[in-house]
N, CA, C and O atoms as a Tinker XYZ file with bonds, in Angstrom:
   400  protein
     1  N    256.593000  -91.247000  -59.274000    73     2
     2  CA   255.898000  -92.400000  -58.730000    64     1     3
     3  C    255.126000  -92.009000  -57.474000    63     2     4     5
     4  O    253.990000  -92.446000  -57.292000    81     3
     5  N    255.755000  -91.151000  -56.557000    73     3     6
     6  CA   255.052000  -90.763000  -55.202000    64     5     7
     7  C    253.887000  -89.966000  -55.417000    63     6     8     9
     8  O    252.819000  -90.200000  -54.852000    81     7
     9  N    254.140000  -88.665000  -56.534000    73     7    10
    10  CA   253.018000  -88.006000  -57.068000    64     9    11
    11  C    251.726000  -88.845000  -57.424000    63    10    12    13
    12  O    250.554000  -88.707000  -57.074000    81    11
    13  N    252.479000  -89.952000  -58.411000    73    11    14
    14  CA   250.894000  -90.802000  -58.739000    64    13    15
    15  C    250.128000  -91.281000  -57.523000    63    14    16    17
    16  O    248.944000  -91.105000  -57.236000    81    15
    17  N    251.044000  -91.902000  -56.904000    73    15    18
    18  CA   250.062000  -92.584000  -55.937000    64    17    19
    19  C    249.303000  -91.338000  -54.828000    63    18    20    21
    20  O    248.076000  -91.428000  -54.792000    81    19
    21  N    249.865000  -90.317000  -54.026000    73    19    22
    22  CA   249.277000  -89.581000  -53.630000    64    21    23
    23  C    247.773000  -89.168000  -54.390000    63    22    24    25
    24  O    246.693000  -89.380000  -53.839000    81    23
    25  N    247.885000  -88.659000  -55.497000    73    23    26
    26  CA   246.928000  -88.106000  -56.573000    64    25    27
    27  C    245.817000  -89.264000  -56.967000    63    26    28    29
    28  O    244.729000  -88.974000  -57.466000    81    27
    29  N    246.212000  -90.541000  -56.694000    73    27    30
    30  CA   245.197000  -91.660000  -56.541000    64    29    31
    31  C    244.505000  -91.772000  -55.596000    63    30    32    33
    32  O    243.343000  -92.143000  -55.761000    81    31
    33  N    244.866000  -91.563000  -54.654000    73    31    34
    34  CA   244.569000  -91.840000  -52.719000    64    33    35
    35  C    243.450000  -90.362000  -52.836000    63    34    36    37
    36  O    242.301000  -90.390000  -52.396000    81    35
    37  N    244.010000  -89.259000  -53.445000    73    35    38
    38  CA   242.874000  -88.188000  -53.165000    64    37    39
    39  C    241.162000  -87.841000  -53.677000    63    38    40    41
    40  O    240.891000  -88.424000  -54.727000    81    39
    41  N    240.238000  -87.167000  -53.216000    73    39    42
    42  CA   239.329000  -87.087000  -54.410000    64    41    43
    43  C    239.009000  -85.798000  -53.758000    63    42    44    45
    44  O    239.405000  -85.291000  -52.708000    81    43
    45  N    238.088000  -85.365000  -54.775000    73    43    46
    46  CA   237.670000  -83.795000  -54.306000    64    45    47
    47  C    235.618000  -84.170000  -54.715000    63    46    48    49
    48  O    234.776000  -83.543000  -55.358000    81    47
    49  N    235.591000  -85.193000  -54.099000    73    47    50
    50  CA   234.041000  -85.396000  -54.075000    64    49    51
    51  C    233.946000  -85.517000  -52.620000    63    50    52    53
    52  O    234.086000  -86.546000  -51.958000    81    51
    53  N    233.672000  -84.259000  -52.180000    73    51    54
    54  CA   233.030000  -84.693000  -50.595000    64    53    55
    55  C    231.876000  -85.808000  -50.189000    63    54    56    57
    56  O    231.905000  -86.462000  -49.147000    81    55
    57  N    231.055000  -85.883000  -51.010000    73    55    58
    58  CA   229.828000  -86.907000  -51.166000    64    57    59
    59  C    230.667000  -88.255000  -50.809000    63    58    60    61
    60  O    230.298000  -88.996000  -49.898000    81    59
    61  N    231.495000  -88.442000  -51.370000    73    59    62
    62  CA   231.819000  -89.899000  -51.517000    64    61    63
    63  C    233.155000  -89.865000  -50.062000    63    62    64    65
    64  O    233.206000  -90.738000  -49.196000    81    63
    65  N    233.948000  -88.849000  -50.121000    73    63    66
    66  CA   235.076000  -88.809000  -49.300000    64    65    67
    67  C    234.243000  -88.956000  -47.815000    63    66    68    69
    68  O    234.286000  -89.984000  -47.140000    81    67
    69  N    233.546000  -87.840000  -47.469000    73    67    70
    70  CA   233.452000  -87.247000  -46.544000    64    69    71
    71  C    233.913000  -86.216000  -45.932000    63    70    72    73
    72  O    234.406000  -85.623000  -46.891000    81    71
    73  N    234.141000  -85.478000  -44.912000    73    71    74
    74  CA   234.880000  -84.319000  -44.420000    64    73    75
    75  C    235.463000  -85.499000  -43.076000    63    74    76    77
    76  O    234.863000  -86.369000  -42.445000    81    75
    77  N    236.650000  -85.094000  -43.052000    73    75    78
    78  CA   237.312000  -85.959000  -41.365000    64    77    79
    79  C    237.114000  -84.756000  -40.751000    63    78    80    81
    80  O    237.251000  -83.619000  -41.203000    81    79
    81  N    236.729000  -85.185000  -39.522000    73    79    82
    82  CA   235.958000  -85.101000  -38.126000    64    81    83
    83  C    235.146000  -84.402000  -38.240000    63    82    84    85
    84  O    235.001000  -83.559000  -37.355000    81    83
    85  N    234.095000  -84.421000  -39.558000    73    83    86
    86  CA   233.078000  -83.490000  -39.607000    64    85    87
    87  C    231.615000  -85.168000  -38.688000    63    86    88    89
    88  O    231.782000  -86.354000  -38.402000    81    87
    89  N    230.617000  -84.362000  -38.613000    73    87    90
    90  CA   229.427000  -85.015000  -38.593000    64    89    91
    91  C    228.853000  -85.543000  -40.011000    63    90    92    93
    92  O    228.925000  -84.991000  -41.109000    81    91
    93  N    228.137000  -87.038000  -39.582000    73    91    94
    94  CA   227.652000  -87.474000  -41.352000    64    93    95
    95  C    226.633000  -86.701000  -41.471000    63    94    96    97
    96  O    226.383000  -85.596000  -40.990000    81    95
    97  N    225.635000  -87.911000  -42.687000    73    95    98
    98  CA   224.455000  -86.870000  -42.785000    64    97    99
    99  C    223.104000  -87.431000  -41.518000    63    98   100   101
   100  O    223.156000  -88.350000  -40.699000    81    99
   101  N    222.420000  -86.825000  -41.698000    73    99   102
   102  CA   221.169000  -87.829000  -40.805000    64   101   103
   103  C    220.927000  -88.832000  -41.468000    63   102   104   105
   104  O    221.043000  -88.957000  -42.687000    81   103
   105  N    220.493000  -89.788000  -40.516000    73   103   106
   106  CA   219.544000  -91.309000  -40.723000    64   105   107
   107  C    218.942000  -91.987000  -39.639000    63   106   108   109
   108  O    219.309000  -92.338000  -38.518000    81   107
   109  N    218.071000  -92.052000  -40.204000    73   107   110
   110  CA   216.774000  -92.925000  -39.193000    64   109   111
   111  C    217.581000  -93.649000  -38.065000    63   110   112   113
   112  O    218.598000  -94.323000  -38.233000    81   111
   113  N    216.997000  -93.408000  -36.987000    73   111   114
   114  CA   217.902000  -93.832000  -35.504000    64   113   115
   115  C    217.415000  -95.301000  -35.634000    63   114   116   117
   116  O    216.766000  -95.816000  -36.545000    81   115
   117  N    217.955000  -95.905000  -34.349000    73   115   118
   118  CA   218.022000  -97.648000  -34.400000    64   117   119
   119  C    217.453000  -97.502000  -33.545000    63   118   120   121
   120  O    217.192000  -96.435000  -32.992000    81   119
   121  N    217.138000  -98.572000  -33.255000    73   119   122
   122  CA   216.654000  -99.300000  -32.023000    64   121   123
   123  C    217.686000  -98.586000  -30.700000    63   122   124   125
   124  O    217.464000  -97.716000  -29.858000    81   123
   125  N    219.084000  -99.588000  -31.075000    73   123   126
   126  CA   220.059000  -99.044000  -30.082000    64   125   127
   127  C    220.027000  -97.534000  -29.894000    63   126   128   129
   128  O    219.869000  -96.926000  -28.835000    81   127
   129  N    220.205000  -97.043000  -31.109000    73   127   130
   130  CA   220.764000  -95.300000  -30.524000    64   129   131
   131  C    219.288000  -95.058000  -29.815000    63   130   132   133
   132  O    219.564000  -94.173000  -29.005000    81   131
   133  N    218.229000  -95.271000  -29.698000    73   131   134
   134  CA   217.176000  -95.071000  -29.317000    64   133   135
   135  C    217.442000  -94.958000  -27.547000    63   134   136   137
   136  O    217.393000  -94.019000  -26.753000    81   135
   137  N    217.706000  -96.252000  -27.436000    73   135   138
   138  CA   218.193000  -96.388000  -25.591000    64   137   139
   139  C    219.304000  -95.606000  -25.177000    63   138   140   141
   140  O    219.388000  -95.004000  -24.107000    81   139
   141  N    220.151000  -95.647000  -26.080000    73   139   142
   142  CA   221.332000  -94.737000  -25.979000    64   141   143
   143  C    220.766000  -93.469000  -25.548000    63   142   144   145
   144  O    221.083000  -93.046000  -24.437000    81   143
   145  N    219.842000  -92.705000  -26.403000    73   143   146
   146  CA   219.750000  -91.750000  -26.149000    64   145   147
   147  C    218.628000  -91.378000  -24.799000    63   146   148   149
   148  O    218.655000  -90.391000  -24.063000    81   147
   149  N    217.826000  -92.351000  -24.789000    73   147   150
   150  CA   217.038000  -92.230000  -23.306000    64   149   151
   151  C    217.919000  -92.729000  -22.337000    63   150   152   153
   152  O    217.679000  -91.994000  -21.378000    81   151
   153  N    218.543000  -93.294000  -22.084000    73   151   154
   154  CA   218.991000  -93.465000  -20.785000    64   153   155
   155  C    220.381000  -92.463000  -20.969000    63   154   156   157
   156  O    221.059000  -92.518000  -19.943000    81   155
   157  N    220.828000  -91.786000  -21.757000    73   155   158
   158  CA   221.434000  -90.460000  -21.666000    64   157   159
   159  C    221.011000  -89.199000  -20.854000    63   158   160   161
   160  O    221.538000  -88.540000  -19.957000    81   159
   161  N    219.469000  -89.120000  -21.763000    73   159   162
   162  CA   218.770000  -87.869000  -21.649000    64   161   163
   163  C    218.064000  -87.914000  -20.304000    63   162   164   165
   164  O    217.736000  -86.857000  -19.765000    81   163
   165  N    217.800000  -89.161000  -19.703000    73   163   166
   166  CA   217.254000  -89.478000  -18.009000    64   165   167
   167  C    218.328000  -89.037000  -17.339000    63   166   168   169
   168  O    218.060000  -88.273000  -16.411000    81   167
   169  N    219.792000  -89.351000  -17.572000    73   167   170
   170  CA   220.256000  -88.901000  -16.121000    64   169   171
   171  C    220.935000  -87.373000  -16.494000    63   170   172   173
   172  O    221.823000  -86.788000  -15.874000    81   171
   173  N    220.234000  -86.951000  -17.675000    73   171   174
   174  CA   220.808000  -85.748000  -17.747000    64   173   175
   175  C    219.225000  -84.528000  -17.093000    63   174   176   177
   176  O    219.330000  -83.540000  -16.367000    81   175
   177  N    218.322000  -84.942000  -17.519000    73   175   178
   178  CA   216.984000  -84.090000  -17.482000    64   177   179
   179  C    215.669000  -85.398000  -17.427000    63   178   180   181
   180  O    215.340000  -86.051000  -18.417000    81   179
   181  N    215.103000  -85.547000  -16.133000    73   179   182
   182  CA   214.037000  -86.236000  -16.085000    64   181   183
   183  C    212.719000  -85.944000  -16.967000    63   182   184   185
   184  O    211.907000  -86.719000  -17.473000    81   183
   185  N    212.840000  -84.049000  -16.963000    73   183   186
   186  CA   211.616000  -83.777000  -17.235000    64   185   187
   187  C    211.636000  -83.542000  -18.577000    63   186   188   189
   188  O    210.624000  -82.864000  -18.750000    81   187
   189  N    212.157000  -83.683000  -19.606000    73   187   190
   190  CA   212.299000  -83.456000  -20.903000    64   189   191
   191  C    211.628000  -84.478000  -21.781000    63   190   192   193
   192  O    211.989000  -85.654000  -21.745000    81   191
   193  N    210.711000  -84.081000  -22.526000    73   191   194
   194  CA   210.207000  -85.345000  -22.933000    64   193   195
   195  C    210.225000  -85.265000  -24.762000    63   194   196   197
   196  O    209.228000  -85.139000  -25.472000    81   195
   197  N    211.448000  -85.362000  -25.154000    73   195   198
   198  CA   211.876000  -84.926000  -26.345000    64   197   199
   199  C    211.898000  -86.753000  -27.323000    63   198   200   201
   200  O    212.255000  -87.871000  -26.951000    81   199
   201  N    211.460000  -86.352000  -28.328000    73   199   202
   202  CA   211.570000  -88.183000  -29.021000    64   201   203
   203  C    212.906000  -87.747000  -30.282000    63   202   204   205
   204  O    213.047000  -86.664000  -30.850000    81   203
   205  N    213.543000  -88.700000  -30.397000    73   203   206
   206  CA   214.730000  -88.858000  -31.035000    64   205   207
   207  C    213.653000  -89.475000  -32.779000    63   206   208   209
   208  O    212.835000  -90.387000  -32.901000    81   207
   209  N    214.323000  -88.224000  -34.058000    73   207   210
   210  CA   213.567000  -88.371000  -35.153000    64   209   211
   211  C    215.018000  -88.795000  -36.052000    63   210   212   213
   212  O    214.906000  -89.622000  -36.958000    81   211
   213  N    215.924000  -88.382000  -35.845000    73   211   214
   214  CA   216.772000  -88.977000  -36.746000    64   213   215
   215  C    217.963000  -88.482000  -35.709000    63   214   216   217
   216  O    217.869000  -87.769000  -34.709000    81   215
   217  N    219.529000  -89.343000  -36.523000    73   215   218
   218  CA   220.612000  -89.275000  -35.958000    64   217   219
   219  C    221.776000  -89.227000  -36.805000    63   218   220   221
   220  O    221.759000  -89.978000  -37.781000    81   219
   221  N    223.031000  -88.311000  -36.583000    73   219   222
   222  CA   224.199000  -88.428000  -37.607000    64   221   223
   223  C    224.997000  -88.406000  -36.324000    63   222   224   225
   224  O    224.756000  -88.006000  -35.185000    81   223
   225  N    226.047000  -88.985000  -36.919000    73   223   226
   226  CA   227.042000  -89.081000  -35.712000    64   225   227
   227  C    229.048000  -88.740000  -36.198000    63   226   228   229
   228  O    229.580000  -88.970000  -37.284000    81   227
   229  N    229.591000  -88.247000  -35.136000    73   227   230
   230  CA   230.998000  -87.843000  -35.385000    64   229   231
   231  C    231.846000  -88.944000  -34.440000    63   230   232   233
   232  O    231.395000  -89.484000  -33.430000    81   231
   233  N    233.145000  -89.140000  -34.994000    73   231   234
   234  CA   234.209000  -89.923000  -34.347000    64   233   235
   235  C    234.590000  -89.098000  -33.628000    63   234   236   237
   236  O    234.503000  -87.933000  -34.015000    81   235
   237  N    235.062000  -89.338000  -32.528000    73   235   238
   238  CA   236.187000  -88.339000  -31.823000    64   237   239
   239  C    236.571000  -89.437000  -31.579000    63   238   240   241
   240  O    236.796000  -90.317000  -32.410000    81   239
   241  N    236.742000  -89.540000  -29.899000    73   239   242
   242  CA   238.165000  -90.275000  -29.030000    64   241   243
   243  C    236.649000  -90.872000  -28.568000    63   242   244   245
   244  O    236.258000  -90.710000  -27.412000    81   243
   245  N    236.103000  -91.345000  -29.248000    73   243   246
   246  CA   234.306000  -91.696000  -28.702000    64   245   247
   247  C    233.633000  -91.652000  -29.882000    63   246   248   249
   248  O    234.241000  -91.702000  -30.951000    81   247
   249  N    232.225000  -91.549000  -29.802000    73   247   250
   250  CA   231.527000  -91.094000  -30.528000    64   249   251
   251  C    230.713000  -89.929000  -30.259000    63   250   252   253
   252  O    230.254000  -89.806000  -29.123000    81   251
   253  N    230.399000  -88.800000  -31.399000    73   251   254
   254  CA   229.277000  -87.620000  -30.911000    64   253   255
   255  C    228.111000  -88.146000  -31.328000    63   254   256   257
   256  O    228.159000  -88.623000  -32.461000    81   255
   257  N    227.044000  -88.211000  -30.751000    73   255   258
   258  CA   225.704000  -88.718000  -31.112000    64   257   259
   259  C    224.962000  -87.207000  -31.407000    63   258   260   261
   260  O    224.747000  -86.491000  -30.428000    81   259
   261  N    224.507000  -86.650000  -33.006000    73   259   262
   262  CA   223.981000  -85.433000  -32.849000    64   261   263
   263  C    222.190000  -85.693000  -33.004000    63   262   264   265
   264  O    221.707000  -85.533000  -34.126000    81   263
   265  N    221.598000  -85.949000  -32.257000    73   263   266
   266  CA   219.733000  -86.291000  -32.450000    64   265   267
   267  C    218.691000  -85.293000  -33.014000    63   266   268   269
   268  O    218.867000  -84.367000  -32.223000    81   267
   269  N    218.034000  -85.005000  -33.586000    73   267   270
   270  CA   217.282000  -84.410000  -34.179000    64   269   271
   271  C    216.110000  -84.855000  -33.427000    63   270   272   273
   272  O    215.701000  -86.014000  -33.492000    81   271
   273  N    215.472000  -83.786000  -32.588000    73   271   274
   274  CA   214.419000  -84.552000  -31.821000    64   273   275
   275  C    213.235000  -83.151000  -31.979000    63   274   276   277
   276  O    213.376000  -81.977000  -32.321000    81   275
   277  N    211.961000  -84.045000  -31.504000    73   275   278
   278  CA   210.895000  -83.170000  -31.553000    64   277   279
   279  C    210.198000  -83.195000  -29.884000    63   278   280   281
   280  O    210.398000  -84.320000  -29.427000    81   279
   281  N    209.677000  -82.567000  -29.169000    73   279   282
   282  CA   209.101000  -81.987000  -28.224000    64   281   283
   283  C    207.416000  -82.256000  -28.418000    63   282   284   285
   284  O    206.935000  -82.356000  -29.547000    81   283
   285  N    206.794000  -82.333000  -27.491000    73   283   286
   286  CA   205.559000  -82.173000  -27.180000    64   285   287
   287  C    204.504000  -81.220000  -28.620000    63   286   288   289
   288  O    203.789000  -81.600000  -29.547000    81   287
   289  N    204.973000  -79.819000  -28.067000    73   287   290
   290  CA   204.792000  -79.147000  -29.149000    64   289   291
   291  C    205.308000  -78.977000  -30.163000    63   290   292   293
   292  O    205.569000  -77.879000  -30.655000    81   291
   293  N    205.601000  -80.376000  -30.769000    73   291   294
   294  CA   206.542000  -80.155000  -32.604000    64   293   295
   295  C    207.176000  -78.900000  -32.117000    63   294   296   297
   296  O    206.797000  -77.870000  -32.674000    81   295
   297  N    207.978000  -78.807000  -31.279000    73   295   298
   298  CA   209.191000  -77.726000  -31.891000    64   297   299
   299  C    210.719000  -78.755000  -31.977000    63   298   300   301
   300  O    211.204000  -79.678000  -31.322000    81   299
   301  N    210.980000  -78.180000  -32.850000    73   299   302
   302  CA   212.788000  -79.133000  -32.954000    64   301   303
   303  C    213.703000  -78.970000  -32.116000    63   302   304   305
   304  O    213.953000  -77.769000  -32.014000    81   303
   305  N    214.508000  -79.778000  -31.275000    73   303   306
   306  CA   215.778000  -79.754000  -30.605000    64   305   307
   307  C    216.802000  -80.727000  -31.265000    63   306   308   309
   308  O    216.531000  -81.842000  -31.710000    81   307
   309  N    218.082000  -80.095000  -31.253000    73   307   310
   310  CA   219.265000  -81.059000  -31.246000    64   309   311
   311  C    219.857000  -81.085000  -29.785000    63   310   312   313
   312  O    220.197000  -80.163000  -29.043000    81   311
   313  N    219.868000  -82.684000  -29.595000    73   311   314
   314  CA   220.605000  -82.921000  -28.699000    64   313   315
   315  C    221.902000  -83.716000  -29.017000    63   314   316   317
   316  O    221.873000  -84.639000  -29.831000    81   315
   317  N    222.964000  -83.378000  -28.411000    73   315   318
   318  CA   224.411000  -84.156000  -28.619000    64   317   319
   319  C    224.314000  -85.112000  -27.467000    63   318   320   321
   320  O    223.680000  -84.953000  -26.425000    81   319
   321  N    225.021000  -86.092000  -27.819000    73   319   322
   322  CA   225.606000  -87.041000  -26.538000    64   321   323
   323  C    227.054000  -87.571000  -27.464000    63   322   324   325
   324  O    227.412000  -87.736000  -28.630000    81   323
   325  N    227.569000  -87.696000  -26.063000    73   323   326
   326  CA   228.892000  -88.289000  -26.197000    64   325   327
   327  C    229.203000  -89.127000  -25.530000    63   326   328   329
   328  O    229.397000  -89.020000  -24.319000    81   327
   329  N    229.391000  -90.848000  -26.657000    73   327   330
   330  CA   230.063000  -91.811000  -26.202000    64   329   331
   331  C    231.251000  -92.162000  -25.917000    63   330   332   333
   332  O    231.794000  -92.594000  -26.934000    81   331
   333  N    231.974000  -92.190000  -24.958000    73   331   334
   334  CA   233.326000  -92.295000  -24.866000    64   333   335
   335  C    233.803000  -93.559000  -25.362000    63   334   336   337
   336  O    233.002000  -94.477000  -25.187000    81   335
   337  N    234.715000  -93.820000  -25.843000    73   335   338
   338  CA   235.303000  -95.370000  -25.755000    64   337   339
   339  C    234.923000  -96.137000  -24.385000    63   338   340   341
   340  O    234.596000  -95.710000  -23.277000    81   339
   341  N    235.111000  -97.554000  -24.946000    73   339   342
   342  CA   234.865000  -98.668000  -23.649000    64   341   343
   343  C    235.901000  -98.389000  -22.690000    63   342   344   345
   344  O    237.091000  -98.137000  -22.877000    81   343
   345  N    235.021000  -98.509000  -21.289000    73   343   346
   346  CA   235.622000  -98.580000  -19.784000    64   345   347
   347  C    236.231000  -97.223000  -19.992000    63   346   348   349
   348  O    237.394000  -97.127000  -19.600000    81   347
   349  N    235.649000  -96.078000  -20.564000    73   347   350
   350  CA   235.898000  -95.200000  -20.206000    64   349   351
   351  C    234.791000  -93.739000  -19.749000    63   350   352   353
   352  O    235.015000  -92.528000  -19.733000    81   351
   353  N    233.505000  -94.599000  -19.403000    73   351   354
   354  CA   232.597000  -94.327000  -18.669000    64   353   355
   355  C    231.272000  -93.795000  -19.439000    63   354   356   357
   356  O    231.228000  -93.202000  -20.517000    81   355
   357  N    230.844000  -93.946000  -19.097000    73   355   358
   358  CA   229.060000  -93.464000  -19.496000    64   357   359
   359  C    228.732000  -92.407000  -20.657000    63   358   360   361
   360  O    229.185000  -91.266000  -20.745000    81   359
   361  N    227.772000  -93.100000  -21.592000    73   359   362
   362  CA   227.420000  -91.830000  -22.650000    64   361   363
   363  C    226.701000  -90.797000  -21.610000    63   362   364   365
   364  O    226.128000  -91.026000  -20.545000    81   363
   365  N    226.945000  -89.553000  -22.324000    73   363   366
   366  CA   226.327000  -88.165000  -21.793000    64   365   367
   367  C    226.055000  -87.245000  -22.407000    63   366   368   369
   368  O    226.783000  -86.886000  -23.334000    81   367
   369  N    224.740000  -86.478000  -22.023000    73   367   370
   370  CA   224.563000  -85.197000  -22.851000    64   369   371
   371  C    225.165000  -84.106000  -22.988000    63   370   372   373
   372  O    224.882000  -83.248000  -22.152000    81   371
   373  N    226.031000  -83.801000  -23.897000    73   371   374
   374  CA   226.772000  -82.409000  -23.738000    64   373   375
   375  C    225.929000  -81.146000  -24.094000    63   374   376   377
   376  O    226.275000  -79.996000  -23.826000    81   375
   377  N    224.850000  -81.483000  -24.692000    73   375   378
   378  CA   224.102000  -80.517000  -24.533000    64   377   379
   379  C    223.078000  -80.531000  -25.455000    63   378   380   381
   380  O    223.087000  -81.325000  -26.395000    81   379
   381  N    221.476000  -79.074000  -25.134000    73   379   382
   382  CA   220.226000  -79.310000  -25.645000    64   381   383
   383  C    220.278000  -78.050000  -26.255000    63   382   384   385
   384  O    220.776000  -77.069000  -25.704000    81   383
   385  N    219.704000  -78.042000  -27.552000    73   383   386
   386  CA   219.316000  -76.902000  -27.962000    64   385   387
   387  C    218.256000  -76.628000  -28.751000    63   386   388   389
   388  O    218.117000  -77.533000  -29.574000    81   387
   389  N    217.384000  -75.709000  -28.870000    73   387   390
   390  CA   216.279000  -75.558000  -29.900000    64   389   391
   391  C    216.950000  -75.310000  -31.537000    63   390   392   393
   392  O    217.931000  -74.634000  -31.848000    81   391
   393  N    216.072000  -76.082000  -32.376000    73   391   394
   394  CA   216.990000  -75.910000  -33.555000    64   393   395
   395  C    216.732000  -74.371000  -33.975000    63   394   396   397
   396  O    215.841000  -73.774000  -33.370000    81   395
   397  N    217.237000  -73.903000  -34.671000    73   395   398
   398  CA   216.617000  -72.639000  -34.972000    64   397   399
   399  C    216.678000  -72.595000  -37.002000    63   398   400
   400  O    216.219000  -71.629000  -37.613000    81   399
């Protein structure tokens, strides 16, 4: 009886499961993650003038915001930010990188 139900609860379609604590896939940013991510990326770097093209995001003890952004000169960056849970202080950039 324990076998069945375990063997019900499982699947081996990542598509449909997902991976736990992996990142999803990309999708078109919102409105919100939009501000999210500028008033992130302001008090992290004034002078960066990177536009947010899509977004997938991870659970932690927060959320990871991973952005797919483009630059002046169409070159690609990912930027992360991390939302912490409420009253536990300010989203922030953990970091910029050129995609490669």
């Amino acid at each position: 009886m324990i076998t069945m139900m375990i063997q019900s609860c499982s699947t081996t379609d990542t598509k449909k499961a997902g991976l736990v604590g992996a990142y999803g896939n990309y999708e078109k940013v919102t409105t919100e993650e939009v501000a999210l991510f500028e008033e992130a990326i302001k008090a992290y770097d004034t002078t960066l003038r990177l536009k947010p093209k899509k977004v997938c995001k991870q659970v932690v003890a927060g959320l990871n915001y991973q952005f797919l952004c483009v630059d002046a000169d169409k070159k690609e960056h990912i930027v992360i930010i991390y939302k912490p849970l409420p009253g536990q202080g300010e989203p922030r950039v953990t970091s910029v990188d050129n995609k490669r």
